[in-house]
N, C-alpha and C positions, 0 to 999 in steps of 0.2 A: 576209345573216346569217340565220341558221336557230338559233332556240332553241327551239325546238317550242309558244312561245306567239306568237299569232299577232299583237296588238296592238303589243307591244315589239318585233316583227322588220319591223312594215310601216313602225314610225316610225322604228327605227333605218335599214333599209336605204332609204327614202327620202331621209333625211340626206345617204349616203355619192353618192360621184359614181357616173354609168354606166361601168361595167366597160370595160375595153380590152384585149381578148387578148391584142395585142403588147404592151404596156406592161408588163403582166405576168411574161413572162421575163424570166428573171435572165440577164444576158450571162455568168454563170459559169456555168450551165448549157451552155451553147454550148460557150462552151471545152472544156469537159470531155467533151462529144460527139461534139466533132472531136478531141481527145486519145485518146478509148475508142476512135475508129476508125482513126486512125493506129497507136496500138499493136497492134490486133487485127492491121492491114496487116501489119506487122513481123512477128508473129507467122508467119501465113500465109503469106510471100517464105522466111522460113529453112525453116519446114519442106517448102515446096513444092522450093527449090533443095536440101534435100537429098535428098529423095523424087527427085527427078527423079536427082542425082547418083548416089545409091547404083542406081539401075536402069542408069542407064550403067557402071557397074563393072560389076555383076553381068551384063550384056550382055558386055563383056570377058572376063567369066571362064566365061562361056558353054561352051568348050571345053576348060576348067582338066583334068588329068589326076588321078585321086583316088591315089595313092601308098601311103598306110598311116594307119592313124587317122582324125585330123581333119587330115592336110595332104593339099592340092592343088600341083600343078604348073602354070604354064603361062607359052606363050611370050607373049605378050602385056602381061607386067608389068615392069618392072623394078626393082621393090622388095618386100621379102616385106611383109606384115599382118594381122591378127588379123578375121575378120569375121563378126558375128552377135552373138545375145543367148544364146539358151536352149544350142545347141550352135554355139559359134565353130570357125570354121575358118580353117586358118592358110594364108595363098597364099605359094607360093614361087615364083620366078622358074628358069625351067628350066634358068637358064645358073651357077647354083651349083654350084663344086665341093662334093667330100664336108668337108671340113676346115670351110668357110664356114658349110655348112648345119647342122652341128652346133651352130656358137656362135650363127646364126639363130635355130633352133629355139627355142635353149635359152632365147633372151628370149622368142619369141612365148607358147611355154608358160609363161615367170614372169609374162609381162602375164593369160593367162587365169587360173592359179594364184591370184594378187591379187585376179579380179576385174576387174582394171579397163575392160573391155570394157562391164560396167554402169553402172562409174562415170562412163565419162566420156557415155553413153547421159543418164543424171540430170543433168550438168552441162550437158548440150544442152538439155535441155527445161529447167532452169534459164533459159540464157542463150536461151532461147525466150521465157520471161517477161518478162524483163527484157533483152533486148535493146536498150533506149534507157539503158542506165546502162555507161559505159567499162570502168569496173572490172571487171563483170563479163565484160566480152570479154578482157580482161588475165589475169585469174582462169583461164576458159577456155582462151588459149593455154598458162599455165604450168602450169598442174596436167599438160595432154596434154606438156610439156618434161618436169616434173618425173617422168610415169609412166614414159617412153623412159630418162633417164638412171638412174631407178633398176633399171629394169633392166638396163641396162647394166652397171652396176657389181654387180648378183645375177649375173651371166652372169661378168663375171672374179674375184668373190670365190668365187664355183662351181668353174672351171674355173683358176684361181693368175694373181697377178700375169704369168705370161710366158706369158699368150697374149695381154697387151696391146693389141700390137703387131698380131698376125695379126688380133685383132676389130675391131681399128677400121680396118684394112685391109678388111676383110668389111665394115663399116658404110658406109664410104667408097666403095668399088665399089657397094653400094646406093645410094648419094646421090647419084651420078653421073647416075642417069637422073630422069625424070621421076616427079613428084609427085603419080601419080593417084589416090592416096586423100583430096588435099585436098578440103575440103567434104562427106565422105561421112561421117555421123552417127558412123557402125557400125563403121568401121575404124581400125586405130592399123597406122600406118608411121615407120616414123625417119625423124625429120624435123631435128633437130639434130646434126649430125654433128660440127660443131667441138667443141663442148662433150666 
């Protein structure tokens, strides 16, 4: 005890027992620094597993063909997707005919139009944060359903109920192959087809 007078601090603190460093901690302190380190962990795994994913894509698209604008070609994908922040660019799979790649297009360009290439960028580093809470992993997959099917439906209320048929034809031949934009921050691929 220190009150800056020197007679009441040698009687009181003689009073009091000898000090005990361990005694001292609060076992909620503990918890909570093994909590702040675990989280930070979580933190660290998502962003590293998508760092590392998005390089294996971009490793893939290594030899993408540049086409017109912001789309690429290439043979090594089988689904078209939106990828990037400042200037996104849209990959397409080489083996679209012309009829396909039109009603393609037409969503890659409504998900950039919208935005949502940032949003769902914020909703990562969100679920970055919060990574140990369910909801928001639930959160995170339905916003990326809910951005796919709205555009979906800007793509045939664009283009008239009767091409239906043909787009989800085109969606479906996309969904057929594999899902290599899963796990990749930066990228939106159709990923619900039934719907």
């Amino acid at each position: 005890v220190s009150t800056e007078i020197s007679e009441p601090d040698q009687v009181i603190s003689s009073a009091l027992p000898v000090p005990i460093p361990q005694a001292s901690v609060n076992p909620l302190q503990i918890w909570i620094f093994l909590g702040s380190v675990l989280w930070l962990c979580g933190i660290a795994v998502l962003i590293v597993y998508s760092v590392v994913s998005l390089f294996r894509l971009k490793k893939r698209l290594a030899d993408a063909e540049h086409d017109s604008d912001n789309i690429y070609l290439s043979a090594h994908i089988d689904t078209s997707f939106v990828l990037g922040v400042i200037h996104p660019k849209i990959y397409l799979p080489e083996s679209l005919s012309g009829k396909e790649r039109a009603y393609i297009l037409l969503h890659e360009w409504t998900h950039i139009r919208r935005l949502d290439h940032i949003v769902k960028l914020l909703s990562f580093f969100v679920l970055c944060v919060h990574w140990f809470n369910p909801l928001v992993w639930v959160a995170f997959f339905l916003s990326g359903k809910d951005m796919e099917m709205s555009c979906d439906e800007a793509v045939i209320k664009k283009m008239g109920t009767e091409v239906k048929k043909d787009y989800s034809s085109s969606l479906l031949s996309l969904a057929t192959g594999k899902r290599i934009v899963a796990g990749t921050l930066l990228a939106f691929g159709e990923g619900d087809t039934k719907e």
